[in-house]
Structures are given as C-alpha cells and as structure tokens.
C-alpha positions in Angstrom: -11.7 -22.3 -36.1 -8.5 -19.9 -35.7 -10.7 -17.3 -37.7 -13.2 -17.3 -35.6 -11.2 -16.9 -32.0 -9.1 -14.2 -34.0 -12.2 -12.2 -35.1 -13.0 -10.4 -32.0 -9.5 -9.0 -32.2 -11.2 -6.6 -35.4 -12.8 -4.4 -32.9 -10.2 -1.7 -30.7 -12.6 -1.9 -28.1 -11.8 -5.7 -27.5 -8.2 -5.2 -28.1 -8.1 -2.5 -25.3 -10.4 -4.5 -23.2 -7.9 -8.1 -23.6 -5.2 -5.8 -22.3 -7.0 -4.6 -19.4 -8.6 -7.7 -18.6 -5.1 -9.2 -18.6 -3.3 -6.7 -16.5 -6.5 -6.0 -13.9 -5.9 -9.8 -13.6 -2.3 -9.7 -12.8 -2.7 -6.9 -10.6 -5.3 -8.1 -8.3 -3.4 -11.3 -8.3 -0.3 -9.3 -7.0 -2.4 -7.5 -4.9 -4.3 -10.5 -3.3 -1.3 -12.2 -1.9 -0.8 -9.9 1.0 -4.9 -9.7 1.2 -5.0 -13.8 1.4 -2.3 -14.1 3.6 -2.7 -11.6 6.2 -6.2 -13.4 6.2 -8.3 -10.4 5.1 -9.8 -11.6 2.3 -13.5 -10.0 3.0 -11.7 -6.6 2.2 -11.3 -6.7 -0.9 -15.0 -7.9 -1.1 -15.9 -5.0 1.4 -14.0 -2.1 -0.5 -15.3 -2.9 -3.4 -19.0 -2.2 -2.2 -17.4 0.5 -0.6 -16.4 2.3 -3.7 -19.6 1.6 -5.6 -21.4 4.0 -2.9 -18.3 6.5 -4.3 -19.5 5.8 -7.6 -23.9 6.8 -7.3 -22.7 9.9 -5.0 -20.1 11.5 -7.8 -22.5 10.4 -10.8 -25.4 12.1 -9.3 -23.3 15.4 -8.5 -22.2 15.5 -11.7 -18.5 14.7 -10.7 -16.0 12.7 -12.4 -16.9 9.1 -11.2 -13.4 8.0 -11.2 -12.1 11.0 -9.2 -15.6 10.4 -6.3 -15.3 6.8 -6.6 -11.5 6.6 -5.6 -11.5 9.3 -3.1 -14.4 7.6 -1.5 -12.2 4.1 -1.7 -9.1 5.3 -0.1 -11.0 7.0 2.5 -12.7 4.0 3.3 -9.3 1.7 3.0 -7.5 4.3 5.5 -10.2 4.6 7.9 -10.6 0.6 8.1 -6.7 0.6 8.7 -6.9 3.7 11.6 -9.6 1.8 13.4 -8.3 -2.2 13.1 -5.1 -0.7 14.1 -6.1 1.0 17.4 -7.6 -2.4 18.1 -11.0 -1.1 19.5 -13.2 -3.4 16.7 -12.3 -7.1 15.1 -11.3 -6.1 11.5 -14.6 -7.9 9.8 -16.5 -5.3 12.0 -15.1 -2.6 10.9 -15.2 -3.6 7.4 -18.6 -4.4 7.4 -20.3 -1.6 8.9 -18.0 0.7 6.3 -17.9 -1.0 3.3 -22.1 -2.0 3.4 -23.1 1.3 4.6 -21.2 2.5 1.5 -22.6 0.5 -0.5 -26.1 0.9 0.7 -26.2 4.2 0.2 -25.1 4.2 -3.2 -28.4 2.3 -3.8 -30.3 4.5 -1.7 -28.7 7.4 -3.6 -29.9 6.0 -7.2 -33.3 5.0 -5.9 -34.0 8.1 -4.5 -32.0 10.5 -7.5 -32.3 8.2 -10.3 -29.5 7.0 -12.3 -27.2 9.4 -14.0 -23.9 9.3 -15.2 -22.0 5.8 -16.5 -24.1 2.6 -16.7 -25.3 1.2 -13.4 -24.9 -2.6 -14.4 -21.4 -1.9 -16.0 -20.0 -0.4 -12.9 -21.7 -3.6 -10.7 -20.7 -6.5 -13.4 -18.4 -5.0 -15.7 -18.5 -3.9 -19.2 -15.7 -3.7 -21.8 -17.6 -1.5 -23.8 -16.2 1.5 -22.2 -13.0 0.7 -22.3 -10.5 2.9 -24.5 -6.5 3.9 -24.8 -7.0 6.0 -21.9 -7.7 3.5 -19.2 -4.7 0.8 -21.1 -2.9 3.6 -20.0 -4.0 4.2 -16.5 -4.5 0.7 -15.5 -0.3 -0.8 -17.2 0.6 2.6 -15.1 -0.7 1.5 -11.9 0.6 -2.2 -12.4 3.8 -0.4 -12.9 3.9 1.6 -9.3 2.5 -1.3 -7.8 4.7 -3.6 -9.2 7.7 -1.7 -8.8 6.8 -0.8 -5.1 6.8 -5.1 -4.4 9.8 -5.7 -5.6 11.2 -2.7 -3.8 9.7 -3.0 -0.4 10.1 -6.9 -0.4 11.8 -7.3 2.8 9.5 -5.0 4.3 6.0 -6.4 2.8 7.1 -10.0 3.5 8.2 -9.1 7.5 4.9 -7.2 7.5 2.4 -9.8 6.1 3.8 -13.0 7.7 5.1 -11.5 11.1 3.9 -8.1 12.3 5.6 -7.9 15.7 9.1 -9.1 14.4 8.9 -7.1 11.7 8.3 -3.7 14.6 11.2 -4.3 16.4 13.4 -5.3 13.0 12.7 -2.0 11.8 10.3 -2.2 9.3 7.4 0.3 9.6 4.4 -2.3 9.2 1.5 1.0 10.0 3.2 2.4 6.9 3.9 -0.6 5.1 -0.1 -1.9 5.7 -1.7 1.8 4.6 0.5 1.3 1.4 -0.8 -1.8 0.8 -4.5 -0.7 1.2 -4.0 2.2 -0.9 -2.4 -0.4 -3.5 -5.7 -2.4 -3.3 -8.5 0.5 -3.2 -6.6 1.7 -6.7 -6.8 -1.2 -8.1 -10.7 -2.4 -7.6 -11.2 1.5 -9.4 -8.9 0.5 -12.2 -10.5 -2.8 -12.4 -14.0 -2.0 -11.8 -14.5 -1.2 -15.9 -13.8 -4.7 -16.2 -15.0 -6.8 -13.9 -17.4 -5.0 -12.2 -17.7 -4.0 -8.0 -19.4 -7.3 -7.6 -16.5 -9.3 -8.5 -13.2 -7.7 -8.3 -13.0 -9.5 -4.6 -13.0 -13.3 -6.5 -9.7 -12.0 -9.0 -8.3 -10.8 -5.6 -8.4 -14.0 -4.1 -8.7 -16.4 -6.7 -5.3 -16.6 -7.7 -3.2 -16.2 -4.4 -5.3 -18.9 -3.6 -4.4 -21.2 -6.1 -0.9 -20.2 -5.7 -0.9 -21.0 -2.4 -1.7 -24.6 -2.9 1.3 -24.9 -5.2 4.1 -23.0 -3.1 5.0 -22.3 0.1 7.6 -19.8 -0.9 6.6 -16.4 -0.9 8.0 -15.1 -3.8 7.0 -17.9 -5.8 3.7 -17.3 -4.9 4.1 -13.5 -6.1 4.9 -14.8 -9.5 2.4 -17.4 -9.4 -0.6 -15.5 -8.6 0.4 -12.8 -10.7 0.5 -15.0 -13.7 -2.8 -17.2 -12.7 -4.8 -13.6 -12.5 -3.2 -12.4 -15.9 -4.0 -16.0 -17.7 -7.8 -15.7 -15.9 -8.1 -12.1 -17.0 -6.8 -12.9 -20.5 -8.9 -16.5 -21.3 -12.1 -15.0 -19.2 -12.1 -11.6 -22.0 -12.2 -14.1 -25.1 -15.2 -16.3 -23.6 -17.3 -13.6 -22.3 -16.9 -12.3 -26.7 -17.5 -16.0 -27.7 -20.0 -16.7 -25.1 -22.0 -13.3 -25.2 -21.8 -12.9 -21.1 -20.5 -10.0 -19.2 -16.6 -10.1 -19.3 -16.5 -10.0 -15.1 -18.6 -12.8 -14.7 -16.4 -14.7 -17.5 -13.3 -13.8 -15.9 -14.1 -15.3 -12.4 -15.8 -18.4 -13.8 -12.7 -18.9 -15.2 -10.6 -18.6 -12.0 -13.2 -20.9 -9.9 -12.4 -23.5 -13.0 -8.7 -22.9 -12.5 -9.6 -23.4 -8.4 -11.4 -26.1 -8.8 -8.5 -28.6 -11.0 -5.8 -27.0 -8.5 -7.5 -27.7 -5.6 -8.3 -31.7 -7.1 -4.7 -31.8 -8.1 -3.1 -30.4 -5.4 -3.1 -33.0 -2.9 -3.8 -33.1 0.5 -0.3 -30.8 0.9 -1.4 -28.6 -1.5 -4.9 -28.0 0.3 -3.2 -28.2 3.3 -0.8 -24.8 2.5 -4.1 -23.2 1.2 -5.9 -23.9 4.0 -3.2 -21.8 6.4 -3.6 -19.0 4.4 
C-alpha cells in the first residue's frame, strides 16, 4: 500500500508538480482571504477568464504565453479597480463585462486562428505535465513576495479589507493598498493556472478562506488557516488526480468542496453563521 502511494514520487514531473500544487494552494488560500472578505469572490472567477483571453491572443502571435497572459491579467485587475473605485458601475458589472469579454475572445481568437502554442485543455483544466524546475521556482518566489508583503502591510491590509473609510482617515492608503492586492491575485491565477487550470483557480481562492472562516473569527487566524487548508488541498488533490487518472485541477477542488462540506457539517450553526458574514 505505502509502495504504491510512494510510486508516483519516481517521476520529477510529479515531484515538481506536488510542490506546485502545494504552494498554488497556499497562495490562493492567502490570497482569497482579502477576496472572501471584502465580498468579491466573483473576481477571482472573473480574472481568471480574463487572463485565458491573454493566453489564445499571445499563443496565436507567437508571444510568450506567460508574459501576454499576465500583462493582459493585470490590465484587467487595474482597470476593474480604476472603474469600481470611481463608483460609476457595481463591481460585478464591471467584472463581468471585462473578465467575459476577455474570455470570449480568447475562444473567438482560437476558433477563428486555430490553436497554437501550449495545450488548450491544460491551460482551461490544468495539467501537471508541463510543469518543471522553472516554474517551482517562479511560483515558491511569488508566495515569497506575497507572503512577505502580508505580514508586512498587516495593519494596513486588515484596516483596508474590514473598514475602508476608517482605514482613509487612519492613514492607511486603501487605493494603494486594494491595487496591491489585485496585482497579488492576477499573479497568482498565472502561476497557478499550470495547475489547476483558468476554470478553477476561483474555487482554491475561495475554498479555503471559506472554510477558515467558519472556524475563526480572528483575522490572522484565518490567514494561517486558509493558508494551510489550500496547501493540504493542493497537496492531497496532486496524489489523487495520479491515483485516480483525472486532471490534477479538478482533483484539487474536489478535494476542497470535500474539506467544505465536513466543515460546514461540523461547524455549527456559529461556524456557518461567521461564514455566512463573509
């Protein structure tokens, strides 16, 4: 039985692909917090359709897919920011006339063109066939920044996401604060699009802040919690999707909804209560 779970581990590309799978995990779940609690959970949903349409343009001109498919998702993330800000739209408007058209066009793009470049299905549903050293690299680099720039800016992110207004006059600079954290999310669906996929990466974004919710009200706590739950999903949903011959995205957030679903029956009424103010 142990040889079994331990043979996958034979192969670099499922070595590389555990680790990334692990740290995507922990990352969105850092991420999602401030997405779940400043109740904009569609975004990372939105973005991620947003940066697929990045993905078809730069294949079919022959640029590097990671360098058109961010530029296209930051774009996107800043321009959703500029107009919600200014107040003229309701956020979901905004991010649904953006993030669809994007993605639209990217299937527009392929139907028209043809597909060129890296797998279509791998960039929608994930693949860990691709992964190598290089993108172990990229992605434990961006959890770095990322992580660094939370514990850092604490004060600051926690004014911003649970009080705007009292944050303004306290000093903190919530316009800059909120375009960090929207740059901090459009980098990490590209990182963890290899992995789980455009289609997904908005479930490990909100999965796990989720869950943590319903087990703390403190925010740190919560921090840690959802970090950890997306790392463990990221981690146990790699070694079924090997064991269980699907797609290592899908595995991933099946594994999360499980996790979801014996929180949320667990929880109690206090539990569900806290998730339900998110």
């Amino acid at each position: 039985m142990i040889d079994r779970l331990l043979t996958p581990y034979e192969y670099e590309f499922f070595r590389n692909g555990v680790i990334v799978a692990t740290l995507a995990g922990a990352l969105c779940g850092l991420v999602g917090v401030h997405v779940v609690l400043k109740g904009m959970s569609y975004i990372g949903h939105g973005l991620s359709h947003a940066i697929f349409g990045g993905f078809a343009a730069s294949s079919l001109l022959g640029v590097d897919p990671v360098v058109g498919a961010g530029a296209w998702g930051i774009a996107s993330a800043l321009a959703i920011d500029g107009v919600t800000r200014r107040r003229a739209l309701g956020a979901d408007a905004v991010i649904g006339v953006v993030t669809t058209a994007s993605f639209a066009a990217g299937l527009a793009l392929f139907a028209v063109f043809g597909r060129r470049g890296p797998s279509f299905e791998a960039a929608l549903f994930g693949s860990i066939l691709g992964v190598d050293t290089s993108d172990v690299v990229a992605v434990a680099a961006l959890a770095l920044v990322v992580g660094s720039g939370v514990v850092v800016g604490y004060r600051q992110l926690l004014f911003a996401t649970f009080d705007p207004d009292v944050a303004a006059v306290s000093g903190v600079r919530v316009p800059v604060t909120d375009a960090l954290m929207m740059l901090a999310l459009a980098t990490t669906i590209l990182a963890t699009m290899q992995v789980l996929g455009v289609t997904l990466v908005a479930a490990a974004l909100v999965i796990p802040p989720t869950i943590a919710r319903m087990l703390t009200d403190s925010f740190s706590h919560m921090l840690v919690w959802s970090t950890a739950i997306g790392a463990a999903c990221g981690f146990v949903g790699m070694n079924a999707s090997y064991h269980l011959d699907i797609q290592s995205g899908p595995s991933i957030v099946l594994v999360g909804a499980a996790a979801f679903a014996f929180t949320f029956a667990t929880s109690g009424a206090r539990g569900r209560a806290r998730a339900g103010r998110a």
